[in-house]
MMTF fields as JSON, N, C-alpha, C and O atoms, coordinates in Angstrom:
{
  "mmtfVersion": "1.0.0",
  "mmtfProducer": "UNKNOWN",
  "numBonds": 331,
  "numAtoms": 332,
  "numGroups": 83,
  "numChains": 1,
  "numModels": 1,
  "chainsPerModel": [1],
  "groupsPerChain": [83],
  "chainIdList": ["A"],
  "bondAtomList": [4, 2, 8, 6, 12, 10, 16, 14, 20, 18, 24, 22, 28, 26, 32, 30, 36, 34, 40, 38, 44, 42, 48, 46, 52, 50, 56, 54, 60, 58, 64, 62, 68, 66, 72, 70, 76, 74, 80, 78, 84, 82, 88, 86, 92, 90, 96, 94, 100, 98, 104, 102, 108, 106, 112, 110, 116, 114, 120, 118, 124, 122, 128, 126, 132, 130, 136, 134, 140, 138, 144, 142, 148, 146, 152, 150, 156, 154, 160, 158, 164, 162, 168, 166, 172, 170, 176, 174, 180, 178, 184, 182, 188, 186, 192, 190, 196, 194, 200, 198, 204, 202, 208, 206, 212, 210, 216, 214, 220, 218, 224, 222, 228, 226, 232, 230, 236, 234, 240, 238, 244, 242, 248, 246, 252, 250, 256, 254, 260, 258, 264, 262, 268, 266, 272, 270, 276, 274, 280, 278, 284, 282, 288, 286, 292, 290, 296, 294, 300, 298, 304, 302, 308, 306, 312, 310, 316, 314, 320, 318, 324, 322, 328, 326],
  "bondOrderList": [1, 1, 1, 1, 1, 1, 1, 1, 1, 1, 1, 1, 1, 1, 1, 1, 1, 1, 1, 1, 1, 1, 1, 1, 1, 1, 1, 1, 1, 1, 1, 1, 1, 1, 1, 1, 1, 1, 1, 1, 1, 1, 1, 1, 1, 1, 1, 1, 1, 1, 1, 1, 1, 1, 1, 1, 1, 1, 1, 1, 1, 1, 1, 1, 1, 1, 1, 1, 1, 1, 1, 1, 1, 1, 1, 1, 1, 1, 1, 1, 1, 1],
  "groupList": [{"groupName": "UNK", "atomNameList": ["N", "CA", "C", "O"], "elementList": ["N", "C", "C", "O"], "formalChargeList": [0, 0, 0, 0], "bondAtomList": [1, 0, 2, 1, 3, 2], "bondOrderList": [1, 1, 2], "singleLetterCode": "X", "chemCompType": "L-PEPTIDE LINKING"}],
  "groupTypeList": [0, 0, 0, 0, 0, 0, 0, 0, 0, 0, 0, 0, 0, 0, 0, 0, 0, 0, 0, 0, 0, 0, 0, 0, 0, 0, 0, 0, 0, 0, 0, 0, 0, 0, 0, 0, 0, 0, 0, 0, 0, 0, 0, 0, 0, 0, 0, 0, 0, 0, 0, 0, 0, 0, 0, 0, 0, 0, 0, 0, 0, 0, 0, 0, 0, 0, 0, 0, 0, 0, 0, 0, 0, 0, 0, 0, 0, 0, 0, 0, 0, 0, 0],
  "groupIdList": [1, 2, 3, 4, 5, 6, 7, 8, 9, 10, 11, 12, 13, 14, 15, 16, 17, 18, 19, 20, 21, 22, 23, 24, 25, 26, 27, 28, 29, 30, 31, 32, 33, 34, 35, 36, 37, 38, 39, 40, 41, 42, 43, 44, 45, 46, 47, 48, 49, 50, 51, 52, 53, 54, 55, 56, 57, 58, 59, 60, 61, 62, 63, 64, 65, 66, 67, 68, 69, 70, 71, 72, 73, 74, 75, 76, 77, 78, 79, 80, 81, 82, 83],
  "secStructList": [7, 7, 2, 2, 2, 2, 2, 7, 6, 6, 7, 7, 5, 7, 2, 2, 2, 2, 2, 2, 2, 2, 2, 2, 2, 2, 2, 2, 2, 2, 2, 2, 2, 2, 2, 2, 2, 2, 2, 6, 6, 6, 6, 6, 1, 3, 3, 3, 3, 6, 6, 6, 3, 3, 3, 3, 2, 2, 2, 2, 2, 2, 2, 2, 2, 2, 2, 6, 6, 6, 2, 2, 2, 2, 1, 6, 6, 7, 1, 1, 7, 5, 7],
  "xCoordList": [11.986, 11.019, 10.633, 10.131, 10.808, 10.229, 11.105, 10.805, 12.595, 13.495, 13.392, 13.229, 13.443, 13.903, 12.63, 12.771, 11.439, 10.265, 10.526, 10.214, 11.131, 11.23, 12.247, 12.217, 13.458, 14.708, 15.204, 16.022, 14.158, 14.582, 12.766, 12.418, 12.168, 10.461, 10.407, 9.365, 11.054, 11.269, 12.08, 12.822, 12.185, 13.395, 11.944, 10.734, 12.705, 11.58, 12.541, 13.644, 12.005, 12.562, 12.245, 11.104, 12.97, 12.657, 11.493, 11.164, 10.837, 9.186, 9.423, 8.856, 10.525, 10.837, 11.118, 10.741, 11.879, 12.203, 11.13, 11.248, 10.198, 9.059, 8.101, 7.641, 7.68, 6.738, 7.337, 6.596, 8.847, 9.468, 9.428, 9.099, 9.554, 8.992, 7.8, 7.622, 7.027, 5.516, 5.256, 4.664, 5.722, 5.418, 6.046, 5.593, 7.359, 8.125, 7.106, 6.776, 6.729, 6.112, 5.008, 4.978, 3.577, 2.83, 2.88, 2.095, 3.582, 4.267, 4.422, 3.963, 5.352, 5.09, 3.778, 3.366, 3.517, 1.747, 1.081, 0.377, 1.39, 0.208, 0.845, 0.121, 2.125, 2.784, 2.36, 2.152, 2.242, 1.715, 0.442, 0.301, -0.288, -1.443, -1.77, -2.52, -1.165, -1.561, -1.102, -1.952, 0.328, 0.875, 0.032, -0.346, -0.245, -1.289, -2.564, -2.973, -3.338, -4.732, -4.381, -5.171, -3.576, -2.86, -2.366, -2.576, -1.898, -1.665, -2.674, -3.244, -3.103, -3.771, -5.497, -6.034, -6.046, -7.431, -8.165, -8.952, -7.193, -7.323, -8.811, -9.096, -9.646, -11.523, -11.677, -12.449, -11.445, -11.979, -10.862, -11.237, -9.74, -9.101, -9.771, -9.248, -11.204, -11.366, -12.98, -13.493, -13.534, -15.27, -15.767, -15.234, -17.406, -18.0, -18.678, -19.286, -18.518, -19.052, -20.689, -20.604, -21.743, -22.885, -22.315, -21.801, -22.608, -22.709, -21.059, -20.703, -20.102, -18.766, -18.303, -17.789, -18.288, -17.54, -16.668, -16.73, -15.706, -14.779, -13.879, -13.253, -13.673, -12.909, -11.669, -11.701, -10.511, -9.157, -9.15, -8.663, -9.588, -9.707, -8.491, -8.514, -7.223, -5.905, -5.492, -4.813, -6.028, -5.252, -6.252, -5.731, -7.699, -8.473, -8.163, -8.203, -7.747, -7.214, -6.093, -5.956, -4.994, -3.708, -3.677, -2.904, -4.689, -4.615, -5.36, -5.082, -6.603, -6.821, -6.185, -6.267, -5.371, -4.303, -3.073, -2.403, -2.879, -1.658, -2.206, -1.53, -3.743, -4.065, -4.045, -3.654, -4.61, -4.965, -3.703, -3.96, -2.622, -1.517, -0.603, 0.569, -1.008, -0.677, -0.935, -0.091, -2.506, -2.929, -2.457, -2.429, -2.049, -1.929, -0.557, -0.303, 0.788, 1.645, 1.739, 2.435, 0.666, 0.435, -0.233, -0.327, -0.866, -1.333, -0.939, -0.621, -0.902, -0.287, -0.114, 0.465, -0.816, -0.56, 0.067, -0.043, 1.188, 2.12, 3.054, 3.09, 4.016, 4.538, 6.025, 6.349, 6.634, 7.522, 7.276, 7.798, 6.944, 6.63, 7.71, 8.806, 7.134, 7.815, 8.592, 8.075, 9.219, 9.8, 9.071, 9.348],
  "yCoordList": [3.491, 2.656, 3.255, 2.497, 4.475, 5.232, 5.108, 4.748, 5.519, 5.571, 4.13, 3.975, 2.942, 1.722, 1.283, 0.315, 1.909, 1.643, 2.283, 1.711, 3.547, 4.234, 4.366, 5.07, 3.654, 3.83, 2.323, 2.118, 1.237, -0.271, -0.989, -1.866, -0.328, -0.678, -2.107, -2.487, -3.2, -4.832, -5.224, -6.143, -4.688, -5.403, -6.955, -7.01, -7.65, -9.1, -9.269, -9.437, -9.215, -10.179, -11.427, -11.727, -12.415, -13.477, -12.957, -11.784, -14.254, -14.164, -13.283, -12.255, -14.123, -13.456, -12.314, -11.621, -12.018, -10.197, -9.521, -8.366, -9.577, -9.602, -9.185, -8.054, -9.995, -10.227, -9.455, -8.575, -9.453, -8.55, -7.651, -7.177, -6.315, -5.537, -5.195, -4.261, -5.754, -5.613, -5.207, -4.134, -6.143, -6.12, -4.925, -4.382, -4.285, -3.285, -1.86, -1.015, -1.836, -0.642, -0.801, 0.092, -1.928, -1.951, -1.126, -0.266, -1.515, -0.982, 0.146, 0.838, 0.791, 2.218, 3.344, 4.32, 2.658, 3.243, 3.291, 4.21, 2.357, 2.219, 3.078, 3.82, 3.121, 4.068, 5.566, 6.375, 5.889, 7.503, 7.105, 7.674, 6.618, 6.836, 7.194, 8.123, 6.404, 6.48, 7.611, 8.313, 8.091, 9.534, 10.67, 11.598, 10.648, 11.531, 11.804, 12.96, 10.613, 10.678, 11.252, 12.091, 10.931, 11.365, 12.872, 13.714, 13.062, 14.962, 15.458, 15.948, 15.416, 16.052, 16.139, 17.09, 14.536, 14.617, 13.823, 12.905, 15.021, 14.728, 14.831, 14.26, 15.479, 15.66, 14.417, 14.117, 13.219, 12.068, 10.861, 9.746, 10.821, 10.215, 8.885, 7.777, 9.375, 8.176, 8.304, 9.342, 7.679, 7.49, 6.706, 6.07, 7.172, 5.991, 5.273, 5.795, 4.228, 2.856, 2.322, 1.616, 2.721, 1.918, 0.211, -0.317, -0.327, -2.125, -2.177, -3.353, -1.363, -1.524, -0.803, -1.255, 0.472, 1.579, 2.059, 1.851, 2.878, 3.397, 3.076, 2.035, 3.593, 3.249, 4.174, 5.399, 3.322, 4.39, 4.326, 3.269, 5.226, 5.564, 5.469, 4.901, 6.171, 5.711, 4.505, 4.198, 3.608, 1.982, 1.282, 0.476, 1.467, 0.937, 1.456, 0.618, 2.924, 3.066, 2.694, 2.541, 2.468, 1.723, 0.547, 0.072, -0.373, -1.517, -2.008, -3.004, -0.576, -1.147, -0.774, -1.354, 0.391, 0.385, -0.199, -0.128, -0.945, -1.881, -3.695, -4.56, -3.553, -4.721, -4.379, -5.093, -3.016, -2.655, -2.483, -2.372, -2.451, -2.238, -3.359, -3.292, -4.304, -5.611, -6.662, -7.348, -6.504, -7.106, -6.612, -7.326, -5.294, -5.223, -5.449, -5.473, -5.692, -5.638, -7.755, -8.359, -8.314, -9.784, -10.223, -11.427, -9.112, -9.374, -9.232, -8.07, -9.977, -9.366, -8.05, -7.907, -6.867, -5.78, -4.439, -3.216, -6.153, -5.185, -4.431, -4.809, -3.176, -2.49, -3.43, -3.483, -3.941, -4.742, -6.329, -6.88, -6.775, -8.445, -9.166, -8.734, -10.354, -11.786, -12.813, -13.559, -12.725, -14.678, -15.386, -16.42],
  "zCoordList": [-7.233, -7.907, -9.252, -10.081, -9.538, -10.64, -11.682, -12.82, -11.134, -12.041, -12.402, -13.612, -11.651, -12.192, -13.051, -13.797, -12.997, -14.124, -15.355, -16.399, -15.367, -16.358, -17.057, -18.067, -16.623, -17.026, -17.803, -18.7, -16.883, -18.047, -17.634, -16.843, -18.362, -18.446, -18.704, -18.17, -19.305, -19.329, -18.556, -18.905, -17.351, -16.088, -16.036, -16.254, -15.745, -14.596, -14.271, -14.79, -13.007, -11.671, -11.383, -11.735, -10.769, -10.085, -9.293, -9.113, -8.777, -8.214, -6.765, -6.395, -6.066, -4.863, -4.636, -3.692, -5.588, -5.37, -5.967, -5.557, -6.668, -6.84, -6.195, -6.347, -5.419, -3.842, -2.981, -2.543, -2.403, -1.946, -2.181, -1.094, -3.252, -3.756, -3.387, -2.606, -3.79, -3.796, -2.702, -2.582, -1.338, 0.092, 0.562, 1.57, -0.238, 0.595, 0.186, 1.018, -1.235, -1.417, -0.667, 0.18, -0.541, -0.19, 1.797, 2.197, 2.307, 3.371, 3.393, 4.301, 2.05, 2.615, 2.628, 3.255, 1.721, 0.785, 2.381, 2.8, 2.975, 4.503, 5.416, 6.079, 5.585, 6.371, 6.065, 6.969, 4.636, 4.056, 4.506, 5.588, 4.328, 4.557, 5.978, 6.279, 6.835, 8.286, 8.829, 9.378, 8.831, 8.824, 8.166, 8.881, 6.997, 6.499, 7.124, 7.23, 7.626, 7.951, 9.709, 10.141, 10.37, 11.681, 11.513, 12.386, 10.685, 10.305, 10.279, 11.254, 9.084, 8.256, 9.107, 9.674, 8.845, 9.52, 10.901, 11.131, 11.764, 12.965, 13.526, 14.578, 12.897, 12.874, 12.632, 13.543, 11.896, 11.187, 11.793, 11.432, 12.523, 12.815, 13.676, 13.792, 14.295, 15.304, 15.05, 15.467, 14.628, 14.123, 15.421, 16.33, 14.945, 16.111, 14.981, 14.047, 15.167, 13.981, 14.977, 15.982, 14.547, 15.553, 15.368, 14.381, 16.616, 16.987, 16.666, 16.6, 16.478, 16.942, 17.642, 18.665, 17.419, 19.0, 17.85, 16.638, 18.728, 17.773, 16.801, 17.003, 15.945, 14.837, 14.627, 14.513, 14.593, 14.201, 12.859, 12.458, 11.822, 10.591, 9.697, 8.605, 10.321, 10.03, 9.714, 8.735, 10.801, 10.927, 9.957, 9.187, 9.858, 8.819, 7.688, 6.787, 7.214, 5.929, 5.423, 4.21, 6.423, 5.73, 5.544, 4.711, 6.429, 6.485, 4.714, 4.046, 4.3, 3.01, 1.988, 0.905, 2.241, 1.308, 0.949, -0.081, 2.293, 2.087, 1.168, 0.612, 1.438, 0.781, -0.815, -1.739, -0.847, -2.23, -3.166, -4.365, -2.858, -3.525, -3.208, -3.58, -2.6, -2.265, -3.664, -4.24, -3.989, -4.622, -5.889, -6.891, -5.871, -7.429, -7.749, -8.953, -6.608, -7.46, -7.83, -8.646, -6.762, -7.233, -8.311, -8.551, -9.216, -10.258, -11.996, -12.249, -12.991, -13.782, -14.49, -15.567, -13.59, -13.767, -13.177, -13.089, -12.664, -11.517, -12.391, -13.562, -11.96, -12.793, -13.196, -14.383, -12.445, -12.772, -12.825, -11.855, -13.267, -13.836, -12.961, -12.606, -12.707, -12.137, -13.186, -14.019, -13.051, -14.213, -14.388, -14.995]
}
């Protein structure tokens, strides 16, 4: 992904490969995250939330990092542009 940003910075893609993109990185971003927070901070891995019960901290952090990098490669300030 880096090389192909840095090596032809005006690539556009069709919309689909695009979104595809978007969805494949967004995916992994949640996968690091959840692996990371599962390594790393096994103290913080499972919260008690009052008027909900426990919380898997992992699955709530990838789940907002997969939105958060979701949204940005749907916006026009994704690193590779749509047609």
């Amino acid at each position: 992904m880096v090389i192909v940003y840095f090596a032809a910075p005006d690539v556009v893609l069709p919309t689909f490969f695009q979104r595809l993109v978007g969805i494949a990185n967004a995916s992994i971003a949640m996968l690091v995250v959840i692996f990371a927070v599962r390594e790393f901070g096994n103290r913080w891995n499972r919260i008690h939330v009052p008027g909900v019960g426990r919380v898997s901290t992992s699955k709530l952090l990838g789940a907002l990092v997969f939105l958060a990098v979701l949204a940005w490669w749907l916006s026009p300030w994704a690193p590779i542009q749509a047609a």
